[in-house]
C-alpha positions in Angstrom: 0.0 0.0 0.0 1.0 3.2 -1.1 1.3 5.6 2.1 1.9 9.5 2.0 4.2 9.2 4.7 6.8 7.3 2.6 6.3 9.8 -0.4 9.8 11.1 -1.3 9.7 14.8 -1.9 13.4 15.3 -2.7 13.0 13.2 -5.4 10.0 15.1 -6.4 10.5 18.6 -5.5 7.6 20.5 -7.8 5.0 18.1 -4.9 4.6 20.8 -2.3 4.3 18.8 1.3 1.6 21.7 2.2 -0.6 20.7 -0.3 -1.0 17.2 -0.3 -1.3 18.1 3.7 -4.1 20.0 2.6 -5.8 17.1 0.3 -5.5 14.9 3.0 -8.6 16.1 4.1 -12.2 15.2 2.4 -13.6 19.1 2.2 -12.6 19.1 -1.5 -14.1 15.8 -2.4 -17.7 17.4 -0.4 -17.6 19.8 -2.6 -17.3 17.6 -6.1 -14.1 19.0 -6.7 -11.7 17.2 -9.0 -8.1 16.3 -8.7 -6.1 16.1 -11.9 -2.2 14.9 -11.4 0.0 15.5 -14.3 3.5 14.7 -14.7 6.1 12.5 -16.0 5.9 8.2 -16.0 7.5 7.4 -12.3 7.0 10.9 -10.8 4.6 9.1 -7.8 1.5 10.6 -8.6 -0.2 7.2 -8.5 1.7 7.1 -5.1 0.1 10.5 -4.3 -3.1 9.2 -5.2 -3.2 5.9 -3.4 -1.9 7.8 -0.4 -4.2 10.6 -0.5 -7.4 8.2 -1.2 -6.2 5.8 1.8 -5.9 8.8 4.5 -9.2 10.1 3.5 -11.1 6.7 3.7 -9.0 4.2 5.3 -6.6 1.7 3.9 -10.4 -0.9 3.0 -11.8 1.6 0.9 -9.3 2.5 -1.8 -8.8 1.0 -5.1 -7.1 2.2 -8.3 -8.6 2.0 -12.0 
């Protein structure tokens, strides 16, 4: 499983630590908001995802497609 807290920002340093802090929590997914990740093959942003998925619904509730 794919956690935040083993997310390497040196080796990705345009991922600001403040705002996947921030999507950690579920206001923005109330609200119907979307969140787009662009960026190179191997950059973690399926890492991001997972992570940020798992800490707003628990580790049972996540799946990738």
């Amino acid at each position: 499983m794919k956690r935040l807290e083993d997310f390497d920002y040196d080796a990705s340093p345009n991922v600001s630590p403040e705002t996947v802090s921030a999507l950690k929590s579920p206001i923005w997914v109330c609200e119907g908001r979307p969140l787009v990740m662009i960026g190179d093959s191997g950059t973690g942003k399926s890492h991001l995802l997972i992570g940020i998925g798992t800490a707003i619904s628990g580790p049972a509730r996540v799946s990738a497609t």
